[in-house]
VEXDOFI-113225 format. One record per residue (C-alpha): residue number from 1; residue in three letters; x, y, z. Coordinates in steps of 0.5 Angstrom, whole numbers, m for minus. Last residue first. Layout:
REM VEXDOFI-113225
[atom NUM; 'ALA'; [X; Y; Z]]
...
This chain:
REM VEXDOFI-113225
[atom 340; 'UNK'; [m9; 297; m96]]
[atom 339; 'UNK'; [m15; 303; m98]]
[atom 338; 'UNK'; [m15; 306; m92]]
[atom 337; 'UNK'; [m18; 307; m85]]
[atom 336; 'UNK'; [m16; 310; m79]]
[atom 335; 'UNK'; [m20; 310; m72]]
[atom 334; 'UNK'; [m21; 318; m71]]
[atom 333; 'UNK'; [m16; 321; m66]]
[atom 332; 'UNK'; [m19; 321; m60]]
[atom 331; 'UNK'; [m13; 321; m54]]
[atom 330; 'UNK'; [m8; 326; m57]]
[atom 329; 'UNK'; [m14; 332; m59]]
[atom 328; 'UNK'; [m16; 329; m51]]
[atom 327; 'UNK'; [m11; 334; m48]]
[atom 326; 'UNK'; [m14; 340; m50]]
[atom 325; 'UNK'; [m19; 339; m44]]
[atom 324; 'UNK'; [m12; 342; m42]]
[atom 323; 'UNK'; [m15; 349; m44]]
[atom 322; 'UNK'; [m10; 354; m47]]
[atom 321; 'UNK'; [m2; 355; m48]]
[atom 320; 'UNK'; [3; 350; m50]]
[atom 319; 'UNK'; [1; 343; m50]]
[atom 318; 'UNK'; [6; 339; m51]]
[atom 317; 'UNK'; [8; 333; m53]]
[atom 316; 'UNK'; [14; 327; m52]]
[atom 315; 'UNK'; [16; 331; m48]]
[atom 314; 'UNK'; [24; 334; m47]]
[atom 313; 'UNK'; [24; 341; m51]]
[atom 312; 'UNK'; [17; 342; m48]]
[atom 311; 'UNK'; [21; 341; m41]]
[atom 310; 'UNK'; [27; 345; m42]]
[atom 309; 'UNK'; [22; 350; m45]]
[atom 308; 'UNK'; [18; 351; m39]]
[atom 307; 'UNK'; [11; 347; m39]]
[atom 306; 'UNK'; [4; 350; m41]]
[atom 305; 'UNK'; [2; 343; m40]]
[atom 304; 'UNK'; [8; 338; m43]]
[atom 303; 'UNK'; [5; 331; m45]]
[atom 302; 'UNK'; [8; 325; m43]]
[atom 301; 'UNK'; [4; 320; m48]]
[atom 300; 'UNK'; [6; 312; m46]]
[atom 299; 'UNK'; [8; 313; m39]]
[atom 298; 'UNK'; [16; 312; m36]]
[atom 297; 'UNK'; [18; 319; m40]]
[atom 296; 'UNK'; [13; 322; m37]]
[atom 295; 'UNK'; [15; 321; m30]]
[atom 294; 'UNK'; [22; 321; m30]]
[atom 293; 'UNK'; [19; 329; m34]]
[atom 292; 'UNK'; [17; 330; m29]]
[atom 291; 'UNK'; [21; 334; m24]]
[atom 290; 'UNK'; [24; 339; m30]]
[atom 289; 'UNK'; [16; 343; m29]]
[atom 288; 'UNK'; [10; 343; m32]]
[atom 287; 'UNK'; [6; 336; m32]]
[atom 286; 'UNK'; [2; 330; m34]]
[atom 285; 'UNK'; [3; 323; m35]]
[atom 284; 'UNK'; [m1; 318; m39]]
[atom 283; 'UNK'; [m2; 311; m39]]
[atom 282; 'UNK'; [m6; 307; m44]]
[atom 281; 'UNK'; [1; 305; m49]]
[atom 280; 'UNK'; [4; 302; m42]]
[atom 279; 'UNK'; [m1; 297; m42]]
[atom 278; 'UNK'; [m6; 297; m36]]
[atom 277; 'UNK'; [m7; 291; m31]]
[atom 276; 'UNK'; [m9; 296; m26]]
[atom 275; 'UNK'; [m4; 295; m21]]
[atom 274; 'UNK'; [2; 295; m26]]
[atom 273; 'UNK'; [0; 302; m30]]
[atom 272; 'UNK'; [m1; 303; m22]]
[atom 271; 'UNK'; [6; 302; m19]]
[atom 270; 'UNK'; [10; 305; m26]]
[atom 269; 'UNK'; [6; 311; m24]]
[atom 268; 'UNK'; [7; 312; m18]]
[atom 267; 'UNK'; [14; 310; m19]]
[atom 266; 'UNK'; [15; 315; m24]]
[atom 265; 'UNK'; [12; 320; m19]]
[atom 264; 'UNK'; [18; 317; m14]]
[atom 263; 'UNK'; [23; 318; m19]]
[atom 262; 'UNK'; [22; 325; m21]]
[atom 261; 'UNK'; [21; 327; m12]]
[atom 260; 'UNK'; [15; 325; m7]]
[atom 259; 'UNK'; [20; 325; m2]]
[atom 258; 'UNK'; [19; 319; 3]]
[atom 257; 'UNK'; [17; 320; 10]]
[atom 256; 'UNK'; [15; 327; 13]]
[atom 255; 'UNK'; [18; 335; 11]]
[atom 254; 'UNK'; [20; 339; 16]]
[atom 253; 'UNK'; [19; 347; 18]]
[atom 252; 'UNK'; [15; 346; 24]]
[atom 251; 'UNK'; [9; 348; 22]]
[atom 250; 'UNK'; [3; 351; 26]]
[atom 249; 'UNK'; [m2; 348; 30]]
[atom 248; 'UNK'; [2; 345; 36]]
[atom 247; 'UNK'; [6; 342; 32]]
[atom 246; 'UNK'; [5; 341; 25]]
[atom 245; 'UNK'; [10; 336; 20]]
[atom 244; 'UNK'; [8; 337; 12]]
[atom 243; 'UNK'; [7; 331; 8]]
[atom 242; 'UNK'; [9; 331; 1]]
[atom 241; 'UNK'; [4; 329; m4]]
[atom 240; 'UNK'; [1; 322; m8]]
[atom 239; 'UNK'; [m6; 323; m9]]
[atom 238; 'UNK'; [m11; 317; m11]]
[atom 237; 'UNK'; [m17; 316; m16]]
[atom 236; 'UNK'; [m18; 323; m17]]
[atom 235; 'UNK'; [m25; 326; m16]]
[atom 234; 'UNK'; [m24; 333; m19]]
[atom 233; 'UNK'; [m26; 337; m13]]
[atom 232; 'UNK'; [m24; 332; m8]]
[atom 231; 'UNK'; [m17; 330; m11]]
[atom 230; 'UNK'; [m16; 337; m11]]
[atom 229; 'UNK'; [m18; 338; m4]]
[atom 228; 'UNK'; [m13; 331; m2]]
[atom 227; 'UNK'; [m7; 335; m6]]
[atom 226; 'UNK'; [m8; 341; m3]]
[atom 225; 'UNK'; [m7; 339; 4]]
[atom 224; 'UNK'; [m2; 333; 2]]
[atom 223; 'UNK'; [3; 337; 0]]
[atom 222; 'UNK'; [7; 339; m7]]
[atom 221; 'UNK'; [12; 335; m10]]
[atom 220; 'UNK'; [6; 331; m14]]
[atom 219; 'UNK'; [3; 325; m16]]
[atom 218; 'UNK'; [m4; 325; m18]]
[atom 217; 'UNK'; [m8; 320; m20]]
[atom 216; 'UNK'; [m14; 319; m25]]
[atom 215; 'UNK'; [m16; 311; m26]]
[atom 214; 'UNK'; [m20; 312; m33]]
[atom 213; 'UNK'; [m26; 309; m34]]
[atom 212; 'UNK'; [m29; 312; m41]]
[atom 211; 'UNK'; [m34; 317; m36]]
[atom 210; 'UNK'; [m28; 318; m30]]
[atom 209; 'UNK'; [m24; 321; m37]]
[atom 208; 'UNK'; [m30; 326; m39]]
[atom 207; 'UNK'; [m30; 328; m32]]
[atom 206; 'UNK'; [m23; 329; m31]]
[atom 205; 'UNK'; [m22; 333; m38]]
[atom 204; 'UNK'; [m28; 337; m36]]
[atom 203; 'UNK'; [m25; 339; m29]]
[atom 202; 'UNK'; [m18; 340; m32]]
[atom 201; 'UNK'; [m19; 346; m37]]
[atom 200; 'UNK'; [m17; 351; m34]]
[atom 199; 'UNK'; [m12; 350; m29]]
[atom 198; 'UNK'; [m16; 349; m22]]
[atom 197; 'UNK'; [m15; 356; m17]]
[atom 196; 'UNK'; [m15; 353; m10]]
[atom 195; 'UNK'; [m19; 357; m5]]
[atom 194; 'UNK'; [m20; 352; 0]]
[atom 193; 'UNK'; [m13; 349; 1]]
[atom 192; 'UNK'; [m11; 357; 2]]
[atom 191; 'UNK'; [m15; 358; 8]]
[atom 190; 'UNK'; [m13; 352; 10]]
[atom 189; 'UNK'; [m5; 354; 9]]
[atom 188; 'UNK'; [m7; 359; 14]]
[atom 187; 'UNK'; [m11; 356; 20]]
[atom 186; 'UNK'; [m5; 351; 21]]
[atom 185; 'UNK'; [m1; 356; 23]]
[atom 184; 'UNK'; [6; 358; 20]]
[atom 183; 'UNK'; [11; 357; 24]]
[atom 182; 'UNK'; [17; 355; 20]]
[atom 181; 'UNK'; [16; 356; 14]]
[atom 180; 'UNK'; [24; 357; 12]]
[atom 179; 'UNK'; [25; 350; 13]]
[atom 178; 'UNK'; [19; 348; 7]]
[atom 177; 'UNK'; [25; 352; 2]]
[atom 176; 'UNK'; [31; 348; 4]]
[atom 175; 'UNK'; [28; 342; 5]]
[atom 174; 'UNK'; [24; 342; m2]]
[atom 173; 'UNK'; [30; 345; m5]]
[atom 172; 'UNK'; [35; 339; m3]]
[atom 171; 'UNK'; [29; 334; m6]]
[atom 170; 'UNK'; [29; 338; m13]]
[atom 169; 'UNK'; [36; 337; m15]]
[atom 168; 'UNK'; [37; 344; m17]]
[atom 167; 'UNK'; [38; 348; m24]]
[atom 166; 'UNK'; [33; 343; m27]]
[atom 165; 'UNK'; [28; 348; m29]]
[atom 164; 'UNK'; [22; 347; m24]]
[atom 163; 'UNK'; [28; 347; m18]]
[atom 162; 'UNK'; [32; 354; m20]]
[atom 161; 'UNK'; [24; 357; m20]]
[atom 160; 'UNK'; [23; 354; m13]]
[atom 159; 'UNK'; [29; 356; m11]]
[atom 158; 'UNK'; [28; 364; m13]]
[atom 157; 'UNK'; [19; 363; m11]]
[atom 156; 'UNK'; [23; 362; m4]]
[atom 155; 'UNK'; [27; 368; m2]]
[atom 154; 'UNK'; [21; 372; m6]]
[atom 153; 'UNK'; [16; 369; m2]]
[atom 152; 'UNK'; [18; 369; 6]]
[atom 151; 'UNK'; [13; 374; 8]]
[atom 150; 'UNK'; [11; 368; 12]]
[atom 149; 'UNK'; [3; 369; 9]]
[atom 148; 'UNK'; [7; 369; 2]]
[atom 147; 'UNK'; [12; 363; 3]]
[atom 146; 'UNK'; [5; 360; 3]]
[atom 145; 'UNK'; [4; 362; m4]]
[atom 144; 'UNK'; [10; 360; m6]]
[atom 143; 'UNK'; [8; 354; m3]]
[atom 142; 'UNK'; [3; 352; m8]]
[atom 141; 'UNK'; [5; 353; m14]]
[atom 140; 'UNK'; [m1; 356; m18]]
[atom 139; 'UNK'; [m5; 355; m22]]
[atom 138; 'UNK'; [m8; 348; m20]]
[atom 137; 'UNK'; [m8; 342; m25]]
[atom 136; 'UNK'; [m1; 344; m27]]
[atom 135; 'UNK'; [2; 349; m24]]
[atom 134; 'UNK'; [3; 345; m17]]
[atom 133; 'UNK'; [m1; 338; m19]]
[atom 132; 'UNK'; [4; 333; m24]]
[atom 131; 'UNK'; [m2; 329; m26]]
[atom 130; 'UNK'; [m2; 321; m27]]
[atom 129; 'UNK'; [m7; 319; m33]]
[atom 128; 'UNK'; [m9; 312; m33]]
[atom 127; 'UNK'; [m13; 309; m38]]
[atom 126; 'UNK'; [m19; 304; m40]]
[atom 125; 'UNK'; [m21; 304; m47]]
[atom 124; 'UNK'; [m25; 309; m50]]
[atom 123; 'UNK'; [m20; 314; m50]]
[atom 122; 'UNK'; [m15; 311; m54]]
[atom 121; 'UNK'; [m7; 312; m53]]
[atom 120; 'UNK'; [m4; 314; m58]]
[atom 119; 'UNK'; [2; 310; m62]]
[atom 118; 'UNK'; [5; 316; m65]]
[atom 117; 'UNK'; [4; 323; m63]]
[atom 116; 'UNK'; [5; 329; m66]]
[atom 115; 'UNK'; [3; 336; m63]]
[atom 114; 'UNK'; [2; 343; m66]]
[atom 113; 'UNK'; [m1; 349; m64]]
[atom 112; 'UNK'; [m5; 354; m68]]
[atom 111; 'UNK'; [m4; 362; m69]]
[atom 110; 'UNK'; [1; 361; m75]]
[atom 109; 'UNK'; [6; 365; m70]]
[atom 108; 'UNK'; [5; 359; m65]]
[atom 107; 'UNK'; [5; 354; m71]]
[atom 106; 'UNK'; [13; 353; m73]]
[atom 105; 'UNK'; [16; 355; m66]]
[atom 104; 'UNK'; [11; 350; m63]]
[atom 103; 'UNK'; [13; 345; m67]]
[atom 102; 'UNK'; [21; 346; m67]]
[atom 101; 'UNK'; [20; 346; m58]]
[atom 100; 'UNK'; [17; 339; m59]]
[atom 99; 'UNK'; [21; 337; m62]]
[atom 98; 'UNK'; [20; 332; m70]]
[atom 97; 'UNK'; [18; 326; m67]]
[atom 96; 'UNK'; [23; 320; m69]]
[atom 95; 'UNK'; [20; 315; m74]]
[atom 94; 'UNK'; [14; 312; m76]]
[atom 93; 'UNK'; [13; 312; m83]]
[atom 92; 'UNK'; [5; 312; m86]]
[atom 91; 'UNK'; [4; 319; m84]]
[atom 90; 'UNK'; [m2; 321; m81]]
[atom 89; 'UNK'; [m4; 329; m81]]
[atom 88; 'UNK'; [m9; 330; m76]]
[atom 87; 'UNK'; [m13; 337; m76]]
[atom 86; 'UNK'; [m18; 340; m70]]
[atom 85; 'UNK'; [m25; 342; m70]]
[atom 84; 'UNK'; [m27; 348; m64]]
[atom 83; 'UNK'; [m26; 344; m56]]
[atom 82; 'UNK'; [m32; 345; m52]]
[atom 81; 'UNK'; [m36; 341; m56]]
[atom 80; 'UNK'; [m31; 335; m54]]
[atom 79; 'UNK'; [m26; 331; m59]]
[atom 78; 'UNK'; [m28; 334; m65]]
[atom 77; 'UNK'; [m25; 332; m72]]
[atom 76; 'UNK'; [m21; 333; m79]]
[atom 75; 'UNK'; [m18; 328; m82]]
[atom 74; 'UNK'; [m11; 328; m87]]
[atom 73; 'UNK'; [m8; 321; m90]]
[atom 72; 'UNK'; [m1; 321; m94]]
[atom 71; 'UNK'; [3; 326; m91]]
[atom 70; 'UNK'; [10; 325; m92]]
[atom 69; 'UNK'; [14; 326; m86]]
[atom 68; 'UNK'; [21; 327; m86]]
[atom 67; 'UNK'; [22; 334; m84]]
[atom 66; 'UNK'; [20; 337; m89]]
[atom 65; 'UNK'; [15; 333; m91]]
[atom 64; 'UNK'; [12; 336; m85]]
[atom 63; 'UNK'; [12; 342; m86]]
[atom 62; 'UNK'; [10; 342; m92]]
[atom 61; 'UNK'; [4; 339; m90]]
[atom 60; 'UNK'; [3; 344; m85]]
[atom 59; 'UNK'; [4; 349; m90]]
[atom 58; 'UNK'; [m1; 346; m94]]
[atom 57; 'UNK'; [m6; 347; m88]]
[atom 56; 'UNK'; [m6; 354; m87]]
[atom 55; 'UNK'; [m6; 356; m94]]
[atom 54; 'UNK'; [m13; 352; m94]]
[atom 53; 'UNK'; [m16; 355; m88]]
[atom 52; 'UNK'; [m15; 353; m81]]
[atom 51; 'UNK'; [m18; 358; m75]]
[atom 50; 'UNK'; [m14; 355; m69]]
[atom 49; 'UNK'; [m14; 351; m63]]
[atom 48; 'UNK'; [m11; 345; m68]]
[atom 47; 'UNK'; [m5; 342; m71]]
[atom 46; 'UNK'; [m4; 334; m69]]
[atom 45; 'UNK'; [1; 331; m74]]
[atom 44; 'UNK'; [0; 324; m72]]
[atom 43; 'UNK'; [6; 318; m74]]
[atom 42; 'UNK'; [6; 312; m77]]
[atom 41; 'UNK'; [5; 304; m75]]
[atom 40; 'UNK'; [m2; 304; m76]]
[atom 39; 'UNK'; [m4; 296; m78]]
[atom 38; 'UNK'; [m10; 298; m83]]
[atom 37; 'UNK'; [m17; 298; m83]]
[atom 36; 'UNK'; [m21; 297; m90]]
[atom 35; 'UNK'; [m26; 301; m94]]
[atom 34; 'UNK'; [m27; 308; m92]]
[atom 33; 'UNK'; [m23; 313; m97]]
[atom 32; 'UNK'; [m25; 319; m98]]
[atom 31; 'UNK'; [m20; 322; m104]]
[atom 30; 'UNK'; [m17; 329; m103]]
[atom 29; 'UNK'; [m12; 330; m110]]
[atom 28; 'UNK'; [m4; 329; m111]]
[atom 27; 'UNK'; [m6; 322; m107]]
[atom 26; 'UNK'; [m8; 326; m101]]
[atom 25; 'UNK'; [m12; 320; m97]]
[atom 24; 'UNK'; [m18; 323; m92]]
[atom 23; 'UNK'; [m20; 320; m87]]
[atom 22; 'UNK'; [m28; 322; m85]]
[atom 21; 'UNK'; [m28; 325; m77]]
[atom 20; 'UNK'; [m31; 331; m78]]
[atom 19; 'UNK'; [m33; 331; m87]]
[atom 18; 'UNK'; [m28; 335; m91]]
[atom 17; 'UNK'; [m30; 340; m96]]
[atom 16; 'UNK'; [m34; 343; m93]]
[atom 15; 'UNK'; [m29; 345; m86]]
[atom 14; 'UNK'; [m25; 348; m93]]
[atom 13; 'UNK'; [m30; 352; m95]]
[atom 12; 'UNK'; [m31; 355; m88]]
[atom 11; 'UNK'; [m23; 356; m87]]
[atom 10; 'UNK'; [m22; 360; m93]]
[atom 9; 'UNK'; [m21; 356; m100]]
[atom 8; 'UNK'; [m15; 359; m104]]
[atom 7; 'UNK'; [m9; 354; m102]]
[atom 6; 'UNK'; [m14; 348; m105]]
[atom 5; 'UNK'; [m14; 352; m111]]
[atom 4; 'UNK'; [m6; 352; m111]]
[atom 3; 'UNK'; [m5; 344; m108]]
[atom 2; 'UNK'; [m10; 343; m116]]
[atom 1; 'UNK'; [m17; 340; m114]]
């Protein structure tokens, strides 16, 4: 087939053109080949979350060649029932991934996102996934949220912002901000422990992970309160959080014990990959602001989750928009087999 008839075909034509989890090699015309394992050393174009007909996909490839990277195996799959079928561009040389914030300014008007990756982790093998929590495995940031039971908000939610986009070191802010909390009683942040909003998406993602014996932590600037509820919710290995100080049931404005900052979350997750016996291509951190990116840059795949755009700029990948049960498109792309 000509690369201007393959353009024509709608999306349903092409979904039959291509068996789910069957490589295909483009050699000027898709040819299936199944006959031998190579050795991946290359690099995974991910396009998926979005409706993929035969001009959609060409312009992928030339995206791509564009930018260095010849498409020479295309494989179209579906990590979970609940996540529609994505596609995977591998090309044989690995070199720098093109920036994320350039993929997403390429696919976003395009409706699909898209992702690369080299050396990806693998599902089926035991893994780490550490996660940031505040506006990542929850919707919302939780001592803004306080903040507003203080009538504080607007004067803390400005210095969480300038924290989440680097502008200040984060440690400095946490004072500032838990300091004018003083007084709130004890009952309050209950009431706003037990009313937790999970981000879309991390529930299943947790259960499909704890079903292929991941190790799942979190490592959050946040407080403990919320990030042992979370942990029960999605039952989580282990939570790392800051410690809020209580005096006759109301806070007293201070912050206990080492400050759970971007080096310590990578600490955290140094610490376990090590615990564990994991290789480091098993590890997986994920976040949303400035202050984990030390933490993703220190696991395999650090992934950016509905991120700032310093943040997407700086990831490995990212997930701008939609379910975080997306993230397993990066962790199930289907074992590769080519002619040698």
């Amino acid at each position: 087939m000509t690369l201007e008839r393959f353009a024509t075909l709608t999306s349903e034509q092409v979904a039959m053109q291509f068996s789910l989890g069957q490589w295909y090699r483009d050699q000027g015309a898709l040819v299936e080949q199944t006959s031998a394992v190579i050795n991946l050393q290359g690099t995974f174009s991910i396009a998926f979350a979005g409706n993929f007909d035969g001009q959609k996909l060409v312009s992928i490839a030339a995206f791509l060649t564009q930018h260095g990277f010849i498409v020479s195996a295309v494989c179209r799959y579906q990590p979970d029932q609940k996540l529609t079928p994505a596609w995977c561009f591998y090309s044989d040389k690995g070199q720098l991934t093109i920036n994320p914030l350039l993929l997403n300014e390429f696919a976003h008007p395009l409706g699909f996102q898209l992702v690369q990756v080299s050396k990806p982790p693998s599902l089926i093998q035991p893994g780490l996934l550490v996660m940031d929590m505040d506006s990542t495995a929850i919707t919302i940031e939780c001592i803004d949220e306080i903040a507003r039971l203080a009538n504080v908000y607007d004067d803390v939610a400005a210095v969480t912002a300038q924290a989440m986009a680097g502008k200040l070191d984060f440690s400095e802010s946490l004072h500032q901000r838990v300091a004018k909390l003083t007084g709130i009683k004890q009952s309050l942040i209950d009431e706003l422990k037990n009313n937790l909003p999970l981000m879309p998406g991390i529930q299943a993602l947790c259960k499909v992970l704890k079903q292929h014996n991941w190790y799942l932590a979190i490592a959050s600037g946040g407080f403990v309160p919320f990030a042992e509820q979370v942990q029960s919710i999605l039952d989580l290995d282990e939570v790392h959080a800051n410690v809020l100080e209580f005096k006759d049931n109301q806070l007293t404005g201070k912050v206990l014990g080492t400050i759970v900052d971007a080096q310590q979350k990578a600490v955290v997750l140094t610490k376990l990959q090590q615990q564990l016996n994991l290789p480091v291509q098993q590890t997986v951190a994920i976040g949303d602001g400035a202050n984990d990116l030390t933490m993703m840059a220190a696991a395999g795949l650090g992934v950016a989750v509905h991120g700032k755009p310093k943040v997407v700029e700086q990831a490995q990948a990212a997930i701008c928009q939609g379910s975080l049960l997306q993230i397993l498109y990066l962790l199930t792309i289907p074992e590769l087999k080519l002619n040698a």
